[in-house]
Phi, psi and omega in degrees: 000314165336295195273318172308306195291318187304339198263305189286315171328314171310309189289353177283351176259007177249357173257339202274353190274303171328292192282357193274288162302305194327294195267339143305332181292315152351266170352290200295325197266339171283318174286331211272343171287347174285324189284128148341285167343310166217074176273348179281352116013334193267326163303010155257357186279329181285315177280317178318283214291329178283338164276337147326277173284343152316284186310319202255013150286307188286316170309328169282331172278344168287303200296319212249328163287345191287338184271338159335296209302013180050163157109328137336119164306100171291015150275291214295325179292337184241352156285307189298322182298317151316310200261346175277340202254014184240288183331299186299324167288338172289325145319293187302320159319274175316319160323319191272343183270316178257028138273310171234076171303340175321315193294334181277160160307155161318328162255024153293337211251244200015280177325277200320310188293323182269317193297312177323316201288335189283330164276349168262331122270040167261322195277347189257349167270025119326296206285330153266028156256330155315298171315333159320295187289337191273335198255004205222321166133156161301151193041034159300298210296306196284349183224083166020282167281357177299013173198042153280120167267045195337153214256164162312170189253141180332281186226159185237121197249197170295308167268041140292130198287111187273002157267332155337281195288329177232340159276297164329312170296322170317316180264000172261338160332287227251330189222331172330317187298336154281348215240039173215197179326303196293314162228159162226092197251151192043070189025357167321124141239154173252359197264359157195158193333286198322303155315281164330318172300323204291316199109195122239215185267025178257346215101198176281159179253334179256140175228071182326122169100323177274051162344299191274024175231344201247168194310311184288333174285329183307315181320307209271338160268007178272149182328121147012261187347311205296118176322296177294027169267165191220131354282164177325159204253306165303014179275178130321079210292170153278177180274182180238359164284297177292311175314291175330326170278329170304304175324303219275323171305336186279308172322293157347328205130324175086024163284118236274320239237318182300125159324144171286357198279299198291355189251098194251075212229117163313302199290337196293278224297338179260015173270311214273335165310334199265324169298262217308347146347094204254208169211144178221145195243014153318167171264124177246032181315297179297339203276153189261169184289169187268134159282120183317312185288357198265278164347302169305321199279308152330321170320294164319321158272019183074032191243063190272141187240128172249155185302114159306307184194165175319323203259008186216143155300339179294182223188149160237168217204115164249099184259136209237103165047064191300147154305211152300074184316150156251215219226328179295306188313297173347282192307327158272349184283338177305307182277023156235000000 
């Protein structure tokens, strides 16, 4: 029963859309029939409002199997839920007062047929300004900035906080839509330190210096398939550039505080090239192609050289605790 509600449960955010135009469409057909003009308009109002109210019993019995899967701020999870399941009988209400308006006087059912609509629609913009909020953070209507994402950061420089600049947009990409304000499944949030230290209900997630001992890295290399992999396999993945840099934090230490100058890591320096990855409209014509084997022999020596961007020939020269340089490495470093 568990996987039937859960599976039908999936359709309440492509059903919760519905009763919401319907019944403002209700609303609109109802005032637009007061007008000469298109007064044949009122013998539409009644099936619109029944259809209306049909679609939001079916958003509400999806949205209360949708809520099983856990991981919901349970205040905002028990307002939105509330307010969905009094909306949907006030539909039905407002449907039964204008199928039989007959019953009231005649100069009454006009009134009556309008006034219903002002509290029905208050309860359904309640009920997606919750819903607003489960999917989006608290004080999505009302708060500008409740769904601001930030993008990776342009450019970056060495003394940059490197759990700030790079790693966190990584995890606010890639996990925030289960791990924040907005959801928290298997108590998790990831959206600020304090939250990461804390853990969930698996536990700590870091094992500073172990990657392959701590939660969050294990998560992200177990099989697809695997239930516990992270993120769910219909999500977005990381990337295997971004796992690799999760690997390499850990490695480290998992520290909140280091710098990228401090983080003297291979997967760190071929992350940060691709964020920093500019365009120039210098002539890079003359410059000869890049040799492979030159390249490898720089390598070796902790000398790595990367594409300034796609569109170019120029080069960046990263040095990770270089070995002794000569006068050959000189030489070769000229022509990049």
């Amino acid at each position: 029963m568990g996987e039937v509600s859960s599976f039908f449960g999936r359709f309440h955010p492509l059903l919760v859309h519905f009763p919401i135009g319907i019944l403002w469409l209700a609303f609109l057909l109802e005032l637009s029939s007061r007008t000469k003009k298109y007064k044949k308009l009122k013998f539409a109002t009644q099936p619109t409002l029944f259809i209306g109210a049909i679609t939001s019993i079916g958003s509400a019995i999806t949205g209360f199997w949708l809520s099983h899967e856990g991981g919901y701020d349970e205040r905002l999870l028990q307002n939105h839920q509330w307010m969905g399941i009094i909306t949907s009988l006030f539909s039905v209400l407002t449907y039964a007062v204008h199928r039989w308006t007959f019953l009231f006087k005649e100069k009454k059912q006009k009134l009556i047929r309008l006034i219903l609509f002002i509290p029905l629609l208050i309860l359904l913009t309640l009920t997606g300004h919750y819903g607003g909020s489960l999917t989006h953070g608290d004080g999505f209507l009302n708060s500008p900035s409740a769904t601001k994402m930030d993008a990776k950061p342009v450019s970056l420089s060495s003394d940059s906080n490197f759990y700030n600049n790079v790693i966190a947009p990584v995890l606010e990409k890639k996990c925030y839509s289960c791990h924040s304000s907005k959801k928290q499944k298997g108590q998790l949030r990831l959206d600020a330190v304090e939250y990461i230290l804390k853990g969930g209900k698996h536990g700590n997630l870091l094992k500073p210096l172990l990657p392959n001992a701590s939660e969050l890295y294990k998560r992200l290399v177990m099989p697809l398939a695997d239930d516990h992999h992270m993120p769910p396999k219909d999500r977005d993945q990381l990337s295997n550039a971004e796992t690799n840099l999760i690997y390499s934090w850990i490695e480290g230490g998992a520290s909140f505080n280091k710098t990228i100058r401090e983080m003297d890591d291979k997967n760190v320096i071929e992350y940060i090239s691709t964020i920093n990855e500019s365009e120039t409209d210098l002539d890079d014509s003359s410059l000869p192609e890049l040799n492979q084997k030159e390249i490898a022999f720089l390598r070796a020596k902790d000398i790595i050289i990367m594409p300034l961007s796609k569109k170019t020939k120029f080069s960046k020269v990263f040095f990770i605790n270089p070995k002794s340089i000569t006068d050959k490495e000189v030489d070769l470093l000229k022509k990049f």
